[in-house]
C-alpha positions in Angstrom: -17.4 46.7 -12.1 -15.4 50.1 -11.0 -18.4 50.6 -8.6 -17.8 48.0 -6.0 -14.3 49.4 -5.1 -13.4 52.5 -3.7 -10.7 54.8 -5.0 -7.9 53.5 -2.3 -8.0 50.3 -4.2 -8.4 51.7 -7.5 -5.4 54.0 -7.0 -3.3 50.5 -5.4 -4.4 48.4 -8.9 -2.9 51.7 -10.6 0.5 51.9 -8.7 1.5 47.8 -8.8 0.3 48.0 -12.5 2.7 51.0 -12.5 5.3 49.3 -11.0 5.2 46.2 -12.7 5.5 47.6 -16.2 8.4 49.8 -15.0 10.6 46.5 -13.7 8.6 44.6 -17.4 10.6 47.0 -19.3 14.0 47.4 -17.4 14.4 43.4 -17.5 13.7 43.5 -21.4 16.1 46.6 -21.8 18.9 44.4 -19.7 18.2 41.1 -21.5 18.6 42.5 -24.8 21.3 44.0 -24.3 23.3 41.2 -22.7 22.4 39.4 -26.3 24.9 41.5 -27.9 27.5 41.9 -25.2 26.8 38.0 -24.5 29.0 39.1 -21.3 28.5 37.1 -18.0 26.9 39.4 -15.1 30.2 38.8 -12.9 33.2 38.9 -14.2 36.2 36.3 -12.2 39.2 37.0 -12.8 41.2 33.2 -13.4 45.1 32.8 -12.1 47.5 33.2 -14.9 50.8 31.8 -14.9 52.5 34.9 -14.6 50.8 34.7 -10.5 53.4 31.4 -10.2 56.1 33.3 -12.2 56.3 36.0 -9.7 57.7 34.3 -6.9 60.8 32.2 -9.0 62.8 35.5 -9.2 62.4 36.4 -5.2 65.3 36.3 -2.5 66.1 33.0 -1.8 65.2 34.3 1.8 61.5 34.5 0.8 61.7 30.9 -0.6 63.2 29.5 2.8 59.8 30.8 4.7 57.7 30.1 2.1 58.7 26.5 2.3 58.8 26.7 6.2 55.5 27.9 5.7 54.4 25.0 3.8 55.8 22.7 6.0 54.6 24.1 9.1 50.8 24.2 7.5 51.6 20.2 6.4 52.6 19.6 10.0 49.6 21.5 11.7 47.6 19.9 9.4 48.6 16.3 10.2 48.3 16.8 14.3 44.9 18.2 13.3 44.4 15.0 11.6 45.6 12.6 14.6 43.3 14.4 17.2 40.6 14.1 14.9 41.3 10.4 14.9 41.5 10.3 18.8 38.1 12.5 18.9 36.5 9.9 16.8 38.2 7.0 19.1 36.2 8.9 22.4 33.3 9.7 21.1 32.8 5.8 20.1 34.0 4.8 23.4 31.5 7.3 25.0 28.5 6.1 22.8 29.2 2.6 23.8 29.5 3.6 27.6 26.1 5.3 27.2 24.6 2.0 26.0 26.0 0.2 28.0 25.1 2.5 31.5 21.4 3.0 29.7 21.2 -1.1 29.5 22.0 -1.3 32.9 19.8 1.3 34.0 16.6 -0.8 32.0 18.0 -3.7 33.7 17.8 -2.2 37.4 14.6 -0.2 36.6 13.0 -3.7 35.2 14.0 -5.7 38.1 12.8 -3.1 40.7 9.1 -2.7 38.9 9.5 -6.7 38.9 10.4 -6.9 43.1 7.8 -4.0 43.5 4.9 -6.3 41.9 5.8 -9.1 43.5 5.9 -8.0 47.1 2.5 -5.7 47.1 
């Protein structure tokens, strides 16, 4: 069986087989490990309530702009809204201009091809 290949592909056979045992045994090593530590591979931190806490004992300063800041995002947010609106509103109008100029076009095209039969 050995005698039909050569040693190039002998040696290649050798190295994956290498290689694949090596990666065989580093998974297994990882995955029983992580039975024990039963630990996720990423840890996220969550938001305690201590993150809301911080901000109740700051200068009423910081609390003016923080609620400017909220209200300026709210208003930013509701323009945004409105020209989304009126971009909707065009692009309709525009689709139904495009039908309406590619219906006319048919129309012209069909009653030149209709003149052009008729006169030849």
């Amino acid at each position: 069986m050995f005698a039909q290949f050569d040693i190039f592909n002998v040696l290649t056979i050798a190295a994956l087989s290498l290689i694949i045992a090596m990666l065989l045994l580093r998974s297994y090593r990882y995955f029983s490990r992580r039975k024990v530590d039963n630990a996720p591979i990423v840890r996220t931190t969550r938001p305690t309530n201590d993150d809301k806490r911080r901000y109740l004992d700051s200068p009423d300063e910081v609390a003016r702009w923080q609620v400017a800041m909220h209200e300026t995002a709210r208003e930013l947010s509701a323009e945004l809204d409105s020209k989304m609106v009126a971009l909707q509103v065009l692009i309709t109008e525009a689709d139904r201009a495009a039908a309406r100029l590619e219906a006319a076009m048919a129309a012209h095209h069909g009653a030149t091809e209709g003149r052009g039969k008729g006169e030849g």
